[in-house]
MIKOLDREN-322256 format. One record per residue (C-alpha): residue number from 0; x, y, z. Coordinates in nm, 2 decimals. Each point is the difference from the previous one (the first is absolute). Layout:
% MIKOLDREN-322256
(NUM,(X,Y,Z))
...
This chain:
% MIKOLDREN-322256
(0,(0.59,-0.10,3.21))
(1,(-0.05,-0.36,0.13))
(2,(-0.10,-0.25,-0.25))
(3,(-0.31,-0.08,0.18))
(4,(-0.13,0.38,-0.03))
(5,(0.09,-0.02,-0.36))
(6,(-0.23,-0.28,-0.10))
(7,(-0.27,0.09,0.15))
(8,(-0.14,-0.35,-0.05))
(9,(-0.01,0.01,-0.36))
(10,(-0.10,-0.31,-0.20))
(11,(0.22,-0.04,-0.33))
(12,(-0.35,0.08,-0.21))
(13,(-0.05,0.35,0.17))
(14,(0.36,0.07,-0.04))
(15,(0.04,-0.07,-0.37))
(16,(-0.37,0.20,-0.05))
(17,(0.20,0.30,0.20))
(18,(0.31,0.00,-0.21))
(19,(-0.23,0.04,-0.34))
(20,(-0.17,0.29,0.18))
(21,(0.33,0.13,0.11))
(22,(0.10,-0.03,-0.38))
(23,(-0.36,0.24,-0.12))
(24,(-0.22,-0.27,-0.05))
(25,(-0.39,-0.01,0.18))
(26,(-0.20,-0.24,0.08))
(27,(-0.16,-0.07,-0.35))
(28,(0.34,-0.01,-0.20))
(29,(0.17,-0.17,0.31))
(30,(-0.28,-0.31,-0.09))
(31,(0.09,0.02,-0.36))
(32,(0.32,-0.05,0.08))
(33,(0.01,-0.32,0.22))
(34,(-0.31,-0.11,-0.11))
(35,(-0.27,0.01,0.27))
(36,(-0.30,0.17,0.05))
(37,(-0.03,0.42,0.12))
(38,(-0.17,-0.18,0.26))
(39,(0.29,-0.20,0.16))
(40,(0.24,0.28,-0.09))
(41,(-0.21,0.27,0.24))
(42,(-0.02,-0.29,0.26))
(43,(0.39,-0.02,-0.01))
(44,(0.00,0.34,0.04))
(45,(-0.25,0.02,0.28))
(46,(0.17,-0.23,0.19))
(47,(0.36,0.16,-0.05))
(48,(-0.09,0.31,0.10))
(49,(-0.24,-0.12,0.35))
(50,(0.33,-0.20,0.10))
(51,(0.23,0.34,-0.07))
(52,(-0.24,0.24,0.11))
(53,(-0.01,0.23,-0.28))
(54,(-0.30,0.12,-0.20))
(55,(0.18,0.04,-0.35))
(56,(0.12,-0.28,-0.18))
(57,(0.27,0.13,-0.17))
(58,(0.14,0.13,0.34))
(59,(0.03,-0.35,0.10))
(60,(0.13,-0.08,-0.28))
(61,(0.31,0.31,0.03))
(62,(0.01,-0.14,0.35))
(63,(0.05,-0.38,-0.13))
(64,(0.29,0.14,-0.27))
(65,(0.17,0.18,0.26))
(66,(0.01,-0.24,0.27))
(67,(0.13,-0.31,-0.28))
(68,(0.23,0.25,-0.13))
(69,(0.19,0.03,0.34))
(70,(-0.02,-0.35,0.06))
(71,(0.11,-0.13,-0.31))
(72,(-0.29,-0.16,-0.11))
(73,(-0.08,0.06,-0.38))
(74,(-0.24,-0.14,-0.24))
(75,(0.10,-0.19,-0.31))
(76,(-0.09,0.09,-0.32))
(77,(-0.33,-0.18,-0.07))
(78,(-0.37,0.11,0.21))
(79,(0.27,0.24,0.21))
(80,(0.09,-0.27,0.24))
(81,(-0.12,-0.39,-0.05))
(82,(0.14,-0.14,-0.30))
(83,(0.29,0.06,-0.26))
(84,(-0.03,0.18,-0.29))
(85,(-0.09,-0.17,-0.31))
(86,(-0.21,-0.27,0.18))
(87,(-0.26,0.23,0.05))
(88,(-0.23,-0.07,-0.32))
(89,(0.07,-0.39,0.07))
(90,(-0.10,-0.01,0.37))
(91,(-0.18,0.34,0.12))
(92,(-0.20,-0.11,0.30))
(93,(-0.40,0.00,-0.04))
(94,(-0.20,0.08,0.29))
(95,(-0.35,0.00,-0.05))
(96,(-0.14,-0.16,0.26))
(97,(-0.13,0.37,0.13))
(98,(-0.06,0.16,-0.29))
(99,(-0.37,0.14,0.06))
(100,(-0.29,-0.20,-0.12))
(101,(-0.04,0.06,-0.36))
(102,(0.38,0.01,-0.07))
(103,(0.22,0.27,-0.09))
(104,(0.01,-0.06,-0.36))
(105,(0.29,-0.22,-0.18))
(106,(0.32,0.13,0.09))
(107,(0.21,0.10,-0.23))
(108,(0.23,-0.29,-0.11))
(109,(0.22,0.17,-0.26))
(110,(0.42,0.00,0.08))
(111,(0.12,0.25,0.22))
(112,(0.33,0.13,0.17))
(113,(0.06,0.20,0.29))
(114,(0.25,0.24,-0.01))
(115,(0.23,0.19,0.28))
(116,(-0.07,0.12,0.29))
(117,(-0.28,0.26,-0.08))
(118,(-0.18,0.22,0.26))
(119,(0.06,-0.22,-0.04))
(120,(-0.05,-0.27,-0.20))
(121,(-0.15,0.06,-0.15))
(122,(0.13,0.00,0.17))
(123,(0.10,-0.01,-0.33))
(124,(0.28,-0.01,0.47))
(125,(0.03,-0.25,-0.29))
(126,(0.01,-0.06,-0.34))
(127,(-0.25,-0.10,-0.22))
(128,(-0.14,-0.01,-0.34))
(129,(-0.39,-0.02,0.16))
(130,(-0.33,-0.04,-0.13))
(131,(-0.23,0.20,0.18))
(132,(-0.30,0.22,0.05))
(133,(-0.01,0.34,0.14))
(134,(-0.23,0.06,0.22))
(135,(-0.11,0.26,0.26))
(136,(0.11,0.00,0.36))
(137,(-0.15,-0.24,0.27))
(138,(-0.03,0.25,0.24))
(139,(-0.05,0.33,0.05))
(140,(0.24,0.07,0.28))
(141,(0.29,-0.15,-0.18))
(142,(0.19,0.24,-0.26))
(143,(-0.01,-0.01,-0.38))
(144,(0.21,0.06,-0.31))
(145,(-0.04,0.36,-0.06))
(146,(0.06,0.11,-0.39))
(147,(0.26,0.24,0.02))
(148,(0.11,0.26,-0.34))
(149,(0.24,-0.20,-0.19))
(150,(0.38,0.01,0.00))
(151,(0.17,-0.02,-0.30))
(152,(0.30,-0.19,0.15))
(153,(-0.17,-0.26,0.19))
(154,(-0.21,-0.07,-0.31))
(155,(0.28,-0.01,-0.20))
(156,(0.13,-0.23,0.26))
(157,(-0.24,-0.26,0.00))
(158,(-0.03,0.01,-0.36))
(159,(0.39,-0.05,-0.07))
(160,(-0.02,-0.33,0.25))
(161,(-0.28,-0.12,-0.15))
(162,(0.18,0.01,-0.36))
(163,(0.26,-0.17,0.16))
(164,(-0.23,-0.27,0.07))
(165,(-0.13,0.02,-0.36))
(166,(0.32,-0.09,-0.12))
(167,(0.07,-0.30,0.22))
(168,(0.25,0.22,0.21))
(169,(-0.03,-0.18,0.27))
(170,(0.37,0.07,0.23))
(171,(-0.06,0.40,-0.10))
(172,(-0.36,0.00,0.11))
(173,(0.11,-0.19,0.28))
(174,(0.31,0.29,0.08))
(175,(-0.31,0.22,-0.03))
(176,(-0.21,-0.16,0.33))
(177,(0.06,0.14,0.36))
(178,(0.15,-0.21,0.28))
(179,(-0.31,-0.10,0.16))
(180,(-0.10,-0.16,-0.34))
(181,(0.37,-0.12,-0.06))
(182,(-0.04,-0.21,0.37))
(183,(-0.31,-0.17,-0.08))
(184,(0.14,-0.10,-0.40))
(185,(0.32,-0.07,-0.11))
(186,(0.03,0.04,-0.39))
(187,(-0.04,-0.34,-0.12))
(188,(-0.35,0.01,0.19))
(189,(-0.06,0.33,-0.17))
(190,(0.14,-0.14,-0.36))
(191,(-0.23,-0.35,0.07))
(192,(-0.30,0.19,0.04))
(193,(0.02,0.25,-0.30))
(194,(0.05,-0.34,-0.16))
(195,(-0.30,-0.20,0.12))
(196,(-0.24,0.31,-0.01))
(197,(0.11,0.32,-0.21))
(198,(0.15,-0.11,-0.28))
(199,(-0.36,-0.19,-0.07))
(200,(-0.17,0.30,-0.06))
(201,(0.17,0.07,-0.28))
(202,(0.16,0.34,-0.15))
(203,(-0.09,0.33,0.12))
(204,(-0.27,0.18,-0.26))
(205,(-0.06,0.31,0.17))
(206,(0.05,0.13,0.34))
(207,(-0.13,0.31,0.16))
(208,(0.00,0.18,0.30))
(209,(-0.34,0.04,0.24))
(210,(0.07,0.15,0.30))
(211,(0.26,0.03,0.29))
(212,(-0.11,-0.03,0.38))
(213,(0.20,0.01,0.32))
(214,(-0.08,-0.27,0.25))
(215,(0.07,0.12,0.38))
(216,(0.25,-0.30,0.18))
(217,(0.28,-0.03,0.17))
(218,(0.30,0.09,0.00))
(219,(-0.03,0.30,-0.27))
(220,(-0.35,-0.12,-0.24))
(221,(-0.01,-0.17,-0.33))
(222,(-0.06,0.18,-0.32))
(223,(-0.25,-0.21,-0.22))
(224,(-0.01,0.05,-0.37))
(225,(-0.24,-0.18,-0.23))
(226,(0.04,-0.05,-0.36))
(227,(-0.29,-0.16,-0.28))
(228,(0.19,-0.26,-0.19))
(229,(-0.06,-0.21,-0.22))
(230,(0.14,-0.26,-0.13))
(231,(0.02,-0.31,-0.30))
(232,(-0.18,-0.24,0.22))
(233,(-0.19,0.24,0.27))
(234,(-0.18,0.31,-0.14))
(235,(-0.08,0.27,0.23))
(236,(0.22,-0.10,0.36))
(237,(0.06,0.23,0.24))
(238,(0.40,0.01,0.15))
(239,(0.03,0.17,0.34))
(240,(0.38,0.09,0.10))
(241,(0.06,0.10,0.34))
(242,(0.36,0.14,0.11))
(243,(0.13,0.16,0.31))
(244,(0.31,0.23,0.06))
(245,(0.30,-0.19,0.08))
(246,(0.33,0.23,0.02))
(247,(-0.12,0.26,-0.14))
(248,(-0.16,-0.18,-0.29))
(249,(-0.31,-0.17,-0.09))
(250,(0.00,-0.40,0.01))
(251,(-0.23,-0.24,-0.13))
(252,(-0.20,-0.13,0.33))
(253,(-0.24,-0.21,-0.18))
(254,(-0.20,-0.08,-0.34))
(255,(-0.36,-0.12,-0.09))
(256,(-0.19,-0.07,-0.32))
(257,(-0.37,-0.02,-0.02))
């Protein structure tokens, strides 16, 4: 496809919004992320999907990760696309000039990673140690998480690699992340991070398992497992592992803690 039916006229603001959709955020945890307002977020996506002509936001984004996949355009690790990973709590970009009269609330300020390349990237295609807030779709016509019965081995999974993490494992959790993930961070990103954001939280008190869902994206879905931690320095977080099959076996894709 010729470059100039790929971009579709883009700006680099819609693009980075669609490549956290593409990863299983919406709109509201999207703004958490980067900072803004729902409001500017829903604009973004407005405007991305007019200019693609599409009525779903997360098919534009699919249709974004496809077309940068075959022309070898990736995202780096930080915001999925603008700026490298561990300059994101020093210089995430602010936009609130139009956020809706009244203001969106103060956004959320506290350190955050983004990791592999989830639905991603969140994506989680990224990797990321993330705080964020669930919320509920931004539109009705776009698909959901579903919560799916639980398997034993993809729990077990995500609860192996996140022990890993617990113990400052960093090249075996790494070894543990799918090749999407592996291209946006190499391990001394992935060690740097753990670093500068998990080890602060402290040891693991208790961690136990909520619920499992199955998120519908290409090329084969994500399997999203959620676990209530807590932790010496953050009582009561929520960690959400999402891995995808990869030769016959289940890889990390991405990682977020609320």
């Amino acid at each position: 496809m010729p470059v100039n039916d790929i971009l579709w006229g883009l700006t680099e603001k819609e693009k980075q919004t669609l490549r956290l959709i593409v990863r299983g955020h919406d709109a509201k945890s999207t703004a958490r992320c980067l900072g803004l307002s729902v409001h500017t977020i829903n604009e973004r996506l407005r405007e991305a999907r007019r200019k693609m002509e599409v009525s779903s936001s997360r098919e534009a984004a699919r249709l974004l990760l496809d077309a940068e996949g075959e022309n070898g355009q990736t995202a780096s690790p930080n915001s999925l696309g603008d700026t490298a990973i561990g300059d994101d709590a020093a210089r995430r970009e602010i936009d609130q000039a139009s956020a809706p009269i009244g203001g969106a609330g103060r956004a959320d300020r506290s350190p955050r990673i983004v990791t592999g390349v989830l639905l991603m990237s969140i994506a989680l295609g990224l990797l990321a140690l993330v705080t964020v807030t669930q919320v509920t779709p931004t539109s009705p016509t776009e698909p959901a998480p579903s919560t799916t019965p639980a398997s034993s081995e993809v729990v077990e999974i995500a609860r192996h690699w996140l022990t890993l993490i617990d113990q400052g494992q960093w090249k075996k959790s790494y070894e543990g992340t799918g090749s999407a993930f592996q291209k946006l961070n190499t391990l001394e990103v992935w060690a740097e991070t753990n670093q500068n954001v998990r080890i602060p939280l402290g040891p693991v008190i208790s961690r136990t398992f909520l619920r499992q869902e199955n998120l519908p994206a290409p090329p084969s879905g994500y399997e999203v497992v959620k676990f209530r931690t807590s932790f010496a320095n953050k009582a009561n977080a929520v960690e959400t592992v999402s891995l995808s099959r990869q030769d016959g076996s289940w890889r990390v894709a991405g990682v977020t803690i609320e």
